[in-house]
C-alpha positions in Angstrom: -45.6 -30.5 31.1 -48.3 -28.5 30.0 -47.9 -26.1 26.9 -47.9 -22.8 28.7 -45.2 -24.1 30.9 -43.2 -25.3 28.0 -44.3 -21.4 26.1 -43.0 -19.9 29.5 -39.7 -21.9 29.4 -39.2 -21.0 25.8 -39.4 -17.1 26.4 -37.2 -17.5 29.2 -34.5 -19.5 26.8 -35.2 -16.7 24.3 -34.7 -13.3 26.8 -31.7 -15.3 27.9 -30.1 -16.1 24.4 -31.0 -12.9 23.5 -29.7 -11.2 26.7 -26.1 -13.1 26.0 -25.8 -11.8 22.2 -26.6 -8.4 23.6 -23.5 -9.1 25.6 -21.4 -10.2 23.4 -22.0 -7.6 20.8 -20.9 -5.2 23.5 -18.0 -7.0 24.2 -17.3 -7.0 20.5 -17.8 -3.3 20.5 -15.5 -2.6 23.1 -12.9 -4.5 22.1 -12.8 -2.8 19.0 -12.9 0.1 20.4 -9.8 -0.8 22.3 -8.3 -1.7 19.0 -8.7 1.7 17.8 -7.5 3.3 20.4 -4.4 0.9 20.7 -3.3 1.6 16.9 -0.5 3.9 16.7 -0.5 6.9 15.4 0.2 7.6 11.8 3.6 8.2 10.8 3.0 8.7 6.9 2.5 12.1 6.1 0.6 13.3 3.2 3.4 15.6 2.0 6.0 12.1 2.3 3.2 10.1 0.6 3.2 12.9 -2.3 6.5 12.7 -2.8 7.2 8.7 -2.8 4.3 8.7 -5.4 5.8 11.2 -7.6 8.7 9.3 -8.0 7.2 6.0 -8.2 5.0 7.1 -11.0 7.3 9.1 -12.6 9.5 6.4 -12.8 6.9 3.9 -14.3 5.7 5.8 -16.7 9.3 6.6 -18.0 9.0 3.1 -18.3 5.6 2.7 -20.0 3.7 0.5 -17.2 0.4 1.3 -16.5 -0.1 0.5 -12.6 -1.8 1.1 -9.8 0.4 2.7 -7.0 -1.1 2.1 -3.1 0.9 4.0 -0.1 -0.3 2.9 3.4 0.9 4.4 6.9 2.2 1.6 9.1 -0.9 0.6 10.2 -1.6 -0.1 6.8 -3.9 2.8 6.1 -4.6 3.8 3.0 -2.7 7.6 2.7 -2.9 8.1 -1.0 -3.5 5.7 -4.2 -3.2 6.3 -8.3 -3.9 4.1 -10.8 -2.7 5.1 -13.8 -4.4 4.9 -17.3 -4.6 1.7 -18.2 -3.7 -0.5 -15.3 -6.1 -3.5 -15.4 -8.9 -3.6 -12.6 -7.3 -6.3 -10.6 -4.1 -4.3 -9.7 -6.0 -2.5 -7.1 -6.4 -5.7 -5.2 -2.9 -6.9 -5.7 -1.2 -3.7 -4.5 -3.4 -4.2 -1.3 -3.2 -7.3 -0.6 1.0 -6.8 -1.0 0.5 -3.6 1.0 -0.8 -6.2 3.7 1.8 -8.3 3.8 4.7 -5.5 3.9 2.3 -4.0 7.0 2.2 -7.2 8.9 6.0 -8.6 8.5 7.8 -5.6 7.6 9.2 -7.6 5.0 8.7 -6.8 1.1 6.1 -8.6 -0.2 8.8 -11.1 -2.6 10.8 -11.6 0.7 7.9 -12.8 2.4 7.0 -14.8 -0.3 10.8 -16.3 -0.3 9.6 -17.4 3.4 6.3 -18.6 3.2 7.3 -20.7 0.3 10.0 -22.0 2.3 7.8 -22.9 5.2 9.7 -20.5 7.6 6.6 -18.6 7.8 2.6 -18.8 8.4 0.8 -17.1 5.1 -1.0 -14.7 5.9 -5.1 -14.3 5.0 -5.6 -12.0 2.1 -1.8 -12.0 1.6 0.1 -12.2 -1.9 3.6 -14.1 -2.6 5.1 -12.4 -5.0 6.8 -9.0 -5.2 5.8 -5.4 -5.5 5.3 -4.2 -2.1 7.9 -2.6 -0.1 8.5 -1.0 3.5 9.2 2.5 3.7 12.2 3.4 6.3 12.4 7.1 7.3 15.6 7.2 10.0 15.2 3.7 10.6 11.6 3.5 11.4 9.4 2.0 9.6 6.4 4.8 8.1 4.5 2.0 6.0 4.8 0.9 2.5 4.3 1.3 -1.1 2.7 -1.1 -3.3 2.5 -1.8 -7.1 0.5 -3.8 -9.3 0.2 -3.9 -13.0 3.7 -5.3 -14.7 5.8 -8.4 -13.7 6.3 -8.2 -10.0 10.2 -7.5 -11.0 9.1 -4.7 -12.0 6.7 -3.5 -9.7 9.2 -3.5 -6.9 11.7 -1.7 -9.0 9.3 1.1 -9.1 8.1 0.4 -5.9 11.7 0.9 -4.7 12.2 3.9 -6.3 9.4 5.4 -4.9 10.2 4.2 -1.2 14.2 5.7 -1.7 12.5 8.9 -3.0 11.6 9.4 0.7 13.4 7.5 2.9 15.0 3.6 2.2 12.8 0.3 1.3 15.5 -1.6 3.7 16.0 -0.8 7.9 
């Protein structure tokens, strides 16, 4: 084979790898578009949001806990988040990756821990075990969830819980 033969066949091989990643970023595109379209719409309201948070940081800071308080719609959106003076950095990161987990299941976080520890579940990427993350039940449907990071996780689903009851109930 001569060398402009073998130049030829190599920009062929080139326009045609580059013509199949210019399809499959389209295909990537479009699928994610579809994904955005498919997610449902956002049941948790700001004004619901506002009022689980009150009462979830009201009631930790009657107890003295410096935390970081995430509230997600179902889709696990973020809808509002306060970190109160105090709460270590990391808390962030806790309360969404229990925010995840409550999202995915519709368990609470602990409860799903209970599972995945007991190998009747898959755990899930990015997920914590532990507890602190709750659903959020408004006539039986689930809205989304509240998460808390910064105390024992005892304690971040007690105020978790008081915060989900402010609006609705943590259990279906």
């Amino acid at each position: 084979m001569t060398r402009i033969t073998c130049m030829t066949r190599m920009t062929r091989m080139t326009r045609e790898l580059h013509g199949a990643m210019l399809a499959l970023l389209l295909l990537l595109a479009s699928a994610s578009a579809l994904a955005q379209e498919e997610e449902a719409e956002s049941l948790m309201t700001y004004a619901l949001a506002s009022q689980a948070m009150a009462a979830a940081e009201a009631y930790a800071r009657e107890q003295g806990w410096d935390v970081t308080i995430l509230i997600t719609d179902q889709n696990n959106n973020p809808v509002m988040l306060h970190r109160i003076d105090g709460a270590y950095a990391r808390s962030f990161g806790y309360a969404t990756a229990k925010s995840l987990v409550v999202n995915k299941t519709g368990l609470a976080s602990g409860e799903y821990g209970r599972r995945v520890q007991a190998g009747e579940m898959e755990a899930i990427e990015g997920g914590v075990t532990f507890a602190g993350g709750v659903p959020i039940f408004v006539d039986g449907e689930r809205i989304g969830s509240i998460s808390i990071s910064g105390v024992t996780a005892a304690q971040d689903e007690e105020a978790a819980i008081v915060g989900a009851e402010a609006i609705g109930s943590a259990t279906n």
